[in-house]
C-alpha positions as CSV (number, residue, x, y, z in Angstrom):
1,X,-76.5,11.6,40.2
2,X,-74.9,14.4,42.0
3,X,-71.2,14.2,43.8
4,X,-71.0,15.3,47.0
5,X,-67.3,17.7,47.1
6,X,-65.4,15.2,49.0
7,X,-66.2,12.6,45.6
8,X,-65.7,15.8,43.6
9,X,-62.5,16.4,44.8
10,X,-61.4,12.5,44.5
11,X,-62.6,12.3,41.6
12,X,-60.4,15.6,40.1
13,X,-57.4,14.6,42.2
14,X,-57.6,11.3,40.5
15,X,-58.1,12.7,37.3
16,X,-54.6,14.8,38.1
17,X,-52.7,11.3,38.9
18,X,-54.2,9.9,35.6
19,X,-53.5,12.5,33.5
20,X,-50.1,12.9,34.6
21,X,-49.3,9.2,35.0
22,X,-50.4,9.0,31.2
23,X,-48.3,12.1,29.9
24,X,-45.5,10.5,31.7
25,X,-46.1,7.3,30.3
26,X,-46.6,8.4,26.7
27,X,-43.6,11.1,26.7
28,X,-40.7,8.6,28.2
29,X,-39.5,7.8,24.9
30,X,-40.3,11.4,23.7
31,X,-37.8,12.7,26.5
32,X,-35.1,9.2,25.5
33,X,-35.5,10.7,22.3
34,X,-34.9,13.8,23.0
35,X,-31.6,13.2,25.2
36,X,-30.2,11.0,22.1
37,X,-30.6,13.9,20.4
38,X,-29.0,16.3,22.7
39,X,-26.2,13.6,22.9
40,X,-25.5,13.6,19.5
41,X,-25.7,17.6,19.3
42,X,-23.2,18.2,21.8
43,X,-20.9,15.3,19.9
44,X,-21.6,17.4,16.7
45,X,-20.1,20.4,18.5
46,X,-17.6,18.9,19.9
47,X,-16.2,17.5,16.4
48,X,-16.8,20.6,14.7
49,X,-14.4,22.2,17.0
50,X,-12.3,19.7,16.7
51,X,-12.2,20.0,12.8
52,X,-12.1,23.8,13.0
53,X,-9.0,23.5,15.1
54,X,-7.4,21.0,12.7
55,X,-8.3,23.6,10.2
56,X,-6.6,26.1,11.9
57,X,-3.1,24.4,12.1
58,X,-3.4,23.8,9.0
59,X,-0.2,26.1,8.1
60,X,1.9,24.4,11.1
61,X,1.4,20.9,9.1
62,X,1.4,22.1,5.5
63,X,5.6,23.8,6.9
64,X,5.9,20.3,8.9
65,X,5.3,18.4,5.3
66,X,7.6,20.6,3.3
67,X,10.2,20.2,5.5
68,X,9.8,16.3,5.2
69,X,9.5,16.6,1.7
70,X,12.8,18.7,1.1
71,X,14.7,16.2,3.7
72,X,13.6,13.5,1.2
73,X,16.8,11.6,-1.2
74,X,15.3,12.0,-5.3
75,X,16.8,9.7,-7.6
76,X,16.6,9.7,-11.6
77,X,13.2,8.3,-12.4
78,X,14.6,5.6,-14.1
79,X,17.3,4.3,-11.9
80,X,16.4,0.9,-9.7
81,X,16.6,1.5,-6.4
82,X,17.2,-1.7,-4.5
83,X,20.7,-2.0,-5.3
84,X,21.1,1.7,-3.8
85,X,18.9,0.7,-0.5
86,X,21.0,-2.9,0.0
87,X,24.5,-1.6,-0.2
88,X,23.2,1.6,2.3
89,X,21.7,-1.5,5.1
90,X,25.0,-3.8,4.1
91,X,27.6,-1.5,5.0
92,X,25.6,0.2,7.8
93,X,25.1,-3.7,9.3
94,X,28.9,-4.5,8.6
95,X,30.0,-1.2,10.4
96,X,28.4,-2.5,13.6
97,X,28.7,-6.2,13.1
98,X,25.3,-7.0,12.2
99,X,25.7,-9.9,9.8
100,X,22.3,-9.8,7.0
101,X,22.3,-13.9,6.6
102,X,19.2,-13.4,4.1
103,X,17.7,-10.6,2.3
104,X,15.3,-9.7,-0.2
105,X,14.2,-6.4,-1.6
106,X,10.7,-6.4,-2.5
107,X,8.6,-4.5,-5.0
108,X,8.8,-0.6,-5.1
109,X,5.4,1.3,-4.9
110,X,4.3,4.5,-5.4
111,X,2.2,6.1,-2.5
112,X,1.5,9.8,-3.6
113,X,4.6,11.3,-4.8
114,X,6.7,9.5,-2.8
115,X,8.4,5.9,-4.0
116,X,8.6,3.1,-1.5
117,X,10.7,0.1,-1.4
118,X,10.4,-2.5,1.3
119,X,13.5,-5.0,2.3
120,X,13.0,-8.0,4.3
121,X,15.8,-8.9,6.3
122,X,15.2,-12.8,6.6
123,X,17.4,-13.7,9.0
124,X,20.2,-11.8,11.1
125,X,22.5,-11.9,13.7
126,X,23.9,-9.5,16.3
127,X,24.2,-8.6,20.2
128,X,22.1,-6.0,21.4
129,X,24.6,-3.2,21.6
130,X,25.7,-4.1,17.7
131,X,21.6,-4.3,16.0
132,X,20.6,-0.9,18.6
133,X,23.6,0.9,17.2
134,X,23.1,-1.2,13.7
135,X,18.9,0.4,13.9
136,X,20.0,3.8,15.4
137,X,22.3,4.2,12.6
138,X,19.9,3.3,10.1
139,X,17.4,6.1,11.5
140,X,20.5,9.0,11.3
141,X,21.2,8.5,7.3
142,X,18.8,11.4,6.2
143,X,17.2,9.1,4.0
144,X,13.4,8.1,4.9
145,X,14.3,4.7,6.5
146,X,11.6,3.0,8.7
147,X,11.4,0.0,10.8
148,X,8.3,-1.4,10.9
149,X,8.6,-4.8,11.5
150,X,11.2,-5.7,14.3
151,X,11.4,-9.6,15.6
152,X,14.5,-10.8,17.6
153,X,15.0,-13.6,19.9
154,X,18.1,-15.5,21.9
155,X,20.2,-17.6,19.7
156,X,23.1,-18.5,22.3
157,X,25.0,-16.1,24.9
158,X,24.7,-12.7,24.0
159,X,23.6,-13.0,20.4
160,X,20.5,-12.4,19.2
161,X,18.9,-13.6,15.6
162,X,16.0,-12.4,14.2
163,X,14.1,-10.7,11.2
164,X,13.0,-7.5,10.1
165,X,11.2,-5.4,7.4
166,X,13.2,-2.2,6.4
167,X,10.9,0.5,4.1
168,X,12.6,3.1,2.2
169,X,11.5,5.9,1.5
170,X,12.8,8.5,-1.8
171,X,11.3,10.6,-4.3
172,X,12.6,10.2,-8.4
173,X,13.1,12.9,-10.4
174,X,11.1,14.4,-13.1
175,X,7.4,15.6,-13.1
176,X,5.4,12.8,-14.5
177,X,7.8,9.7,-12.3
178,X,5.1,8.8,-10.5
179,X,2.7,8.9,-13.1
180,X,5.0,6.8,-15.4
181,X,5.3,4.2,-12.6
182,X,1.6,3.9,-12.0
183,X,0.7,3.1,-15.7
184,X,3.5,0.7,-16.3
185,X,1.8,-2.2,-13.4
């Protein structure tokens, strides 16, 4: 059977549409795939600039830390410290008229070198000029002294009651302090 060149030239044309309409058909995920992978490569970059950059300020953070680190109180490795950290938030509160109704020191842990020793302040009472001066004041001792659980509400007029979780911050004295701490739990 012989094609005349008008059936020829349907036939190739068609041929064309096929053969493209299949490489499209089988190479859409190919191309998904390969735009997933693009996506993540440009991510990749992206962080490893990112990282790079981070490694570059390295110096700025590393002065930032000693800095923090020399501002830090050290206390005898064996001294307890909740006495210390009560009296400091008593006589702070008193100053300002903050009255503590319920307190409790909890248990000093050891996060790298540094000693922390949480106090939960039960119960309180204050107007808002006394506790923001009372929490201000608390911030300004040059100790490491951190708020970081605050909770007040109205009581009647202008006072205010409320609780909240003081962490203190310190370092002890003596090379192998946090060492001796860890093994004695």
């Amino acid at each position: 059977m012989k094609l005349s060149q008008r059936e020829a030239i349907l036939a190739m044309v068609t041929g064309t549409i096929m053969l493209f309409g299949m490489t499209a058909l089988f190479s859409k995920s190919k191309i998904e795939e390969w735009k997933d992978i693009s996506k993540q490569q440009s991510d990749l970059q992206d962080q490893i600039l990112r990282n790079k950059e981070i490694i570059a300020s390295k110096a700025v953070w590393q002065k930032k830390l000693d800095e923090l680190q020399k501002s830090l109180p050290e206390y005898p490795a064996e001294q307890k410290m909740d006495v210390q950290w009560l009296s400091t938030m008593d006589e702070l509160a008193s100053k300002h008229g903050v009255k503590i109704l319920k307190r409790q020191a909890g248990e000093e842990k050891v996060v790298g070198d540094v000693y922390e020793l949480p106090i939960e302040c039960k119960d309180w009472e204050g107007n808002l000029n006394s506790i923001v001066h009372f929490l201000f004041d608390l911030q300004s001792q040059g100790a490491m002294l951190d708020i970081r659980q605050l909770q007040m509400r109205p009581k009647s007029g202008d006072l205010l009651r409320g609780y909240f979780t003081l962490y203190c911050a310190y370092a002890k004295q003596g090379k192998n302090a946090g060492e001796k701490k860890k093994t004695s739990k």
